[in-house]
N, C-alpha and C positions, 0 to 999 in steps of 0.2 A: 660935507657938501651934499645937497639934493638930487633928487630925480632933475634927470636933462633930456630932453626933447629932441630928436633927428629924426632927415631924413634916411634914407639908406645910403641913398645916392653923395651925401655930405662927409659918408663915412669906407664908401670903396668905389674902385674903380675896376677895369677893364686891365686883367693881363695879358697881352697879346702876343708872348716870346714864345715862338715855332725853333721848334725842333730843326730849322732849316740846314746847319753845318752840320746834323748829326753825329751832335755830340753824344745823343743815347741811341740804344739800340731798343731790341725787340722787349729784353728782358726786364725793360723800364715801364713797359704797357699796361696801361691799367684801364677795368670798367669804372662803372657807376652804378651802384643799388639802388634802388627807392627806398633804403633801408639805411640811408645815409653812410656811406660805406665805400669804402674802396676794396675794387674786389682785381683777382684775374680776368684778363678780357677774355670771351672767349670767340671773339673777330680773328681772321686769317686775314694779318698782315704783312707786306714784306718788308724790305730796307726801304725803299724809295717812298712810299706812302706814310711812312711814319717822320718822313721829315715835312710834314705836313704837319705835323701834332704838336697838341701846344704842349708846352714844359711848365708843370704846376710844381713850382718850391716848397719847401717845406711854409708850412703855416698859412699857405694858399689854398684856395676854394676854385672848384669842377662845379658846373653843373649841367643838364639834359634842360634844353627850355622846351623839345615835345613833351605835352603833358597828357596825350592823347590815350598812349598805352600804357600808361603807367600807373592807371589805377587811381586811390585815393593818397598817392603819396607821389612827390618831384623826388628825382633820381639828383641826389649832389653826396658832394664827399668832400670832404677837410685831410688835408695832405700834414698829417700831424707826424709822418715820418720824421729821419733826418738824410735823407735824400731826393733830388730832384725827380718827376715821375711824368710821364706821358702818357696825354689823355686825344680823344679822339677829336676833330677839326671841327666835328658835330657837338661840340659842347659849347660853352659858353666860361672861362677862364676867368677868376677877378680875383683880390685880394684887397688888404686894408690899406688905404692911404697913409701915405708917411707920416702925412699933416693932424692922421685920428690914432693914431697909437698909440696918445696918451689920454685917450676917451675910449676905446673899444678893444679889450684881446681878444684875439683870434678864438681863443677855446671858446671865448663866453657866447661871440656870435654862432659859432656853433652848435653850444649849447639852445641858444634860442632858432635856429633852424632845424631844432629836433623836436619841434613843438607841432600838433596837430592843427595849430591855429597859424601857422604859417603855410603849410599844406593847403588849407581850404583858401588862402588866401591869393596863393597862386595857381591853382586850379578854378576857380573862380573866375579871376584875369588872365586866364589864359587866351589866345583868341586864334580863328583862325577857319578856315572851311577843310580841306581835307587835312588839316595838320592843327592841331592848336596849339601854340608856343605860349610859355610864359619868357616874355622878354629881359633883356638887360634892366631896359625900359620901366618898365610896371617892377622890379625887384629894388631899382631904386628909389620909386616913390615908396615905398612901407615907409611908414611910420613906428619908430623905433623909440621905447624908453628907456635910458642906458641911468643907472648908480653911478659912483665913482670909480675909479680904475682899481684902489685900492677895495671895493667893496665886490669890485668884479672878480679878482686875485681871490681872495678869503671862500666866493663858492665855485670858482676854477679849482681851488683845489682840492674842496669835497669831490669833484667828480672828478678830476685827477686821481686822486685816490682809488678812489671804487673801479675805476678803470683801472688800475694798477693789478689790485687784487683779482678783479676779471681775468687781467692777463695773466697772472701767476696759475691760477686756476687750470686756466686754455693747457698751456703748457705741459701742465700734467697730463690731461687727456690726451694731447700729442703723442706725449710719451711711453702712455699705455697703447696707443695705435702701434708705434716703433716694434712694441714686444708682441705684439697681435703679429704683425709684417713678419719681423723676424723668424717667426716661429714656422709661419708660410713658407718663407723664401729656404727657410732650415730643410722644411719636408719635402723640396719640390728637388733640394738636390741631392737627399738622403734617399729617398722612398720613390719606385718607380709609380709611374705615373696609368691610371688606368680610364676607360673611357666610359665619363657616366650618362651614356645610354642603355649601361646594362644597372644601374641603380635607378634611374628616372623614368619615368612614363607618361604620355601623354592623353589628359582624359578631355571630354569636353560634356560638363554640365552645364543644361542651359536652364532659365529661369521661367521654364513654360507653364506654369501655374502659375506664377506671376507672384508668387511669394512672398519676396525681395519688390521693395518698394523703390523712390527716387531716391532718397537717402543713404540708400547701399553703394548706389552708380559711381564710380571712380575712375580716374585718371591713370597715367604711370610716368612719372617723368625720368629724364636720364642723370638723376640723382641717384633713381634706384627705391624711389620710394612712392607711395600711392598720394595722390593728389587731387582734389575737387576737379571734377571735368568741366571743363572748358564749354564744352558741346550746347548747342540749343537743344535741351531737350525738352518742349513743347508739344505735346503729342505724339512724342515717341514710344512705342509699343516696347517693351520692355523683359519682351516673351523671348527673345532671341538672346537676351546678352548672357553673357557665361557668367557662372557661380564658379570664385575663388573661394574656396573652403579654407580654415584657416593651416598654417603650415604648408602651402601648397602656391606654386608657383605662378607668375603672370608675366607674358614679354610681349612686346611688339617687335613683330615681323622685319617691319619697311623699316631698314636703318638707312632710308637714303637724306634724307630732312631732318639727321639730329646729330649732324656735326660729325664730333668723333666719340660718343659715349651709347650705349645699348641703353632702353627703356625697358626695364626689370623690377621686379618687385618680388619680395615674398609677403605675404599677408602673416602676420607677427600676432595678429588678434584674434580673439575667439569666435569672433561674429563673420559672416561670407561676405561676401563682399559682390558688387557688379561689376562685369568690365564688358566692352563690347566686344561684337563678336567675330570685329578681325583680329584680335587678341589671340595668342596661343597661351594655353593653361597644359600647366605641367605638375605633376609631384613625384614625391621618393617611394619608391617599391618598398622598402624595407627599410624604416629608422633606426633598427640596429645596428644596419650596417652605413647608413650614411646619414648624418646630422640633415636638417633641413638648412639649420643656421651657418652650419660649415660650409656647406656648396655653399649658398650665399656668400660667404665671405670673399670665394675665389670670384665670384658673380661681380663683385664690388672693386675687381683687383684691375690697372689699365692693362694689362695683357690681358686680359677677357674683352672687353673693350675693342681693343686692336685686330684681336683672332675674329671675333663678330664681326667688323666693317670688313678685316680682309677675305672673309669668308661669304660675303652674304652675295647674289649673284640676281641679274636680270639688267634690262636693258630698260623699259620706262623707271622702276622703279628697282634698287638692290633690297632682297629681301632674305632674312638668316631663317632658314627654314628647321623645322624639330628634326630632321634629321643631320642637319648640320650641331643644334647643339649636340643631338646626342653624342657627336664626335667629339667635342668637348674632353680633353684630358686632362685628371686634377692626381694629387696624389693621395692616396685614399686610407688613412691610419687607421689603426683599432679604433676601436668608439670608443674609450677611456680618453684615449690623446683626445678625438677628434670633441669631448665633454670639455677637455679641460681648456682649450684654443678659446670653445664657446665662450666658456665662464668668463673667462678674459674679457672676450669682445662684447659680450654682454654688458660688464661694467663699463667696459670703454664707452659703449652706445649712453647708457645712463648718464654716466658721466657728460657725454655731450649734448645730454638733451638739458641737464642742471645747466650746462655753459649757455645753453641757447636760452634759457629763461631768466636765467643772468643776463644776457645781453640785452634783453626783450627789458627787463627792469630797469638797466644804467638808461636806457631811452627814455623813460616813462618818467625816470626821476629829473629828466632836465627840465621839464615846464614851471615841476617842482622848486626845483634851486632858483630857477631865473625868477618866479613869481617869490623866493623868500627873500634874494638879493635886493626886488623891490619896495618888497611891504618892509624890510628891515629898513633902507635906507630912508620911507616913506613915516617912517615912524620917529 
């Protein structure tokens, strides 16, 4: 059989099953990445608002029709679980028609919404004055060229595959985080615990020769890790922002506007780095006696997290002030242990950064598959 011609709209519809009798709970919630993905949400939902949410089934499609802050990519996700999941009332719910099931699988349309030419197509048509949606509407006119079902099966399952092995991969790295954890949670009920304001210190170098160009200037997000800033910096004077040296620490203050997670960083790189200069900069007194990467680790743990918010204090805005971390109690091993924890998490980290570049590939490879699915059946 040949290449066949569709609308979108000739091949799904509109899911519209709400959560109404809640039959799921909290623990069913899920976001949406622009990364095509299904993630944890991280909204503060209760019982009653969630039976508002739609209920996307397995082999069902989410997606965000603001296309406003989401950059150069639409936030959707394919519910390739095998359980029912709930998504927020701000989304838009659809899945494949009964009547195209045996002209479209679910993986394959997927695979073709992982395509940068579907991206620019709905950010394009998106429309709108303070809001721009890409509609139901405009997702059903695309113009789609679908193989046979059999020919769509044969590269589902190249990238079935490769996602397989992805996940086998992930898994491991999990599992070197478990023994990274273990090892923490081992010391913290072994080993008293002492307070690293007598290992830490707090310095503030600032960039007043102006040294450090735009390029240095960075972020901090509540990942825990350094990020392109956000900021308009247009004629911003650059004499003020503080120099992270590398090995040496960077937090924000104000945990009042980021949820429930602290904005931290250690700079891991050899180069300093910018950050502005309501930023507090901190480092280690003495690397013999405490790792940089070790504190870190407990920096990264949600009881550090937790201690931050319920520690941090003021009235327009809560802010964790250096003498608050310095209160901070971790528990503090010889530097032999505290080398060997490292090494672990060291590879652990590695290890997830190969996962993230693997993931970054399986994406890259679907334009791939879907353009061979057609040039083979075109052929």
């Amino acid at each position: 059989m040949g290449l066949k011609k569709y609308k979108l709209g000739e091949l799904i519809e509109l899911s519209v099953e709400k959560n109404s009798e809640g039959l799921y709970g909290i623990e069913n919630v899920r976001g949406i990445s622009n990364a095509k993905e299904i993630m944890s949400t991280k909204a503060d939902v209760d019982e009653n608002v969630i039976r508002k949410f739609y209920i996307v089934s397995p082999n069902q499609f989410i997606y965000n029709p603001r296309t406003t802050r989401m950059g150069d990519r639409v936030g959707l996700a394919y519910n390739n679980t095998d359980k029912p999941l709930l998504f927020s009332f701000n989304n838009i719910a659809f899945k494949i028609k009964d009547s195209a099931k045996e002209q479209i699988l679910p993986q394959y349309l997927y695979m073709y919404y992982n395509r940068n030419e579907f991206d620019r197509y709905a950010i394009t048509n998106s429309w709108g004055s303070a809001t721009e949606l890409f509609s139901f509407e405009e997702m059903c006119d695309i113009d789609i060229t679908l193989p046979s079902i059999e020919q769509q099966r044969k590269y589902v399952d190249v990238y079935l595959a490769l996602q397989n092995n992805l996940a086998a991969y992930q898994s491991k790295v999990e599992e070197l985080k478990l023994v990274c954890d273990g090892y923490l949670d081992k010391l913290k009920s072994e080993k008293e615990k002492l307070i690293i304001g007598d290992f830490i210190e707090q310095y503030d170098k600032r960039n007043s020769d102006n040294r450090l160009k735009l390029n240095s200037v960075k972020g901090i997000s509540t990942e825990k890790s350094f990020i392109d800033t956000k900021a308009d910096m247009n004629g911003v004077s650059l004499t003020s922002y503080k120099i992270v040296e590398a090995n040496t620490f960077v937090y924000v203050p104000d945990t009042s506007r980021r949820g429930d997670k602290m904005a931290i960083a250690l700079n891991r790189g050899e180069e300093p780095l910018l950050v502005s200069s309501i930023y507090t900069t901190f480092s280690g007194k003495d690397t013999s006696k405490l790792l940089p990467e070790y504190l870190f680790m407990f920096f990264n743990r949600p009881e550090f997290d937790r201690y931050a918010r319920f520690n941090s204090w003021g009235s327009a805005r809560e802010v964790f002030t250096m003498d608050d971390m310095n209160d901070v109690e971790i528990p503090i091993p010889d530097i032999s242990v505290q080398r060997e924890i490292v090494n672990i998490h060291k590879c652990y980290i590695e290890r997830q950064r190969i996962a993230e570049a693997l993931k970054e590939q399986l994406k890259k490879i679907c334009p791939v598959l879907i353009r061979g699915s057609l040039m083979e059946t075109g052929n």
